[in-house]
C-alpha distance (Angstrom), angle and dihedral (degrees) to the residues before:
residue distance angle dihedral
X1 . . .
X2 3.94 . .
X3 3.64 83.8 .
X4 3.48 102.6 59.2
X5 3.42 89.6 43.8
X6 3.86 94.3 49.2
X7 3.88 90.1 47.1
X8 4.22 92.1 49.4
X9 3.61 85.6 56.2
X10 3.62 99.3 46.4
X11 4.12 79.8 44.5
X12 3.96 89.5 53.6
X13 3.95 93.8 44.3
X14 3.69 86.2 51.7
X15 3.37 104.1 50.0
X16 3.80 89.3 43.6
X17 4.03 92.8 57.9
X18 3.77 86.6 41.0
X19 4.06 87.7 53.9
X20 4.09 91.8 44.9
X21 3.71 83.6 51.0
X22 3.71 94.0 46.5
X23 3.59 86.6 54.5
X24 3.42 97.4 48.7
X25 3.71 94.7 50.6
X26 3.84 83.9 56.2
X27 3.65 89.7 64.2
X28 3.46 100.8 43.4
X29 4.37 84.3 59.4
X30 3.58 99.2 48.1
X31 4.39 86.7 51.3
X32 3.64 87.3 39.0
X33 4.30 95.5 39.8
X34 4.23 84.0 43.0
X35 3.98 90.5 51.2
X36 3.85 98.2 46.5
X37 3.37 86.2 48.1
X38 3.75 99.1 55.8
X39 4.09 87.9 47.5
X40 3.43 94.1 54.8
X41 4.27 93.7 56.8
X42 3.72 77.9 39.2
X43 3.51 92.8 47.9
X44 4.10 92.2 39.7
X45 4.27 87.5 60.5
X46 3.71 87.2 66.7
X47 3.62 100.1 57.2
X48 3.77 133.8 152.8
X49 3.68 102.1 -104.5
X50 3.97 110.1 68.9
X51 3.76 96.8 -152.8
X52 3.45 91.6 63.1
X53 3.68 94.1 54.2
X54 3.62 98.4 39.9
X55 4.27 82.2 53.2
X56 4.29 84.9 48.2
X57 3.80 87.2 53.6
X58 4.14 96.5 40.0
X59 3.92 85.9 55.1
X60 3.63 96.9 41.7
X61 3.97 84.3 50.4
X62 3.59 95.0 54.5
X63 3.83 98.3 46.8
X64 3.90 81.8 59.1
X65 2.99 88.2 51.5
X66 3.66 87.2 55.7
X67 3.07 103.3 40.4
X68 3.95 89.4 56.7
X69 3.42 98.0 50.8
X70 3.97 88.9 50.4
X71 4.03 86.6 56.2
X72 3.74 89.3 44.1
X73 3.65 88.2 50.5
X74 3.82 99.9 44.6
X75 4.07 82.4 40.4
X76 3.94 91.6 62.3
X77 3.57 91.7 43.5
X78 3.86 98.1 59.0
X79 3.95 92.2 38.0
X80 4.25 80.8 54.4
C-alpha cells in the first residue's frame, strides 16, 4: 500500500512540474509568436518593389509631421 501511495505522489509531483512547464512553454510562444510577428511588418517595409517603400516612408513622414504639429499645437496651448 505504501507503494501505491509513494508512486501517486511521485505521479502528482510529476504532473505538477510537467504543468509549470506547460505553462512556461506558453509564455515563451506568445513572446516568441509577438516577436515574429513584429519582424514580419518589419520585414514587409523592406519589400521588393521600391515605390511601395518610398510610399511607406512618405506616409510615415507625414504622420510625423502630424504628430509634431499636434505637440506644437498642444505646446502653445499650455504655454497660453
Amino acid at each position: 500500500m505504501a507503494s501505491l501511495d509513494e508512486k501517486r505522489n511521485a505521479l502528482i509531483q510529476e504532473k505538477e512540474e510537467k504543468e509549470a512547464n506547460l505553462s512556461q512553454l506558453e509564455e515563451n510562444l506568445a513572446v516568441n509568436t509577438k516577436e515574429l510577428n513584429r519582424l514580419e511588418a518589419e520585414l514587409l517595409a523592406f519589400s521588393d518593389d521600391p515605390d511601395q517603400m518610398i510610399e511607406q516612408l512618405r506616409e510615415r513622414f507625414v504622420a510625423f509631421l502630424q504628430e509634431e504639429a499636434d505637440v506644437s499645437n498642444q505646446l502653445t496651448r499650455i504655454e497660453k
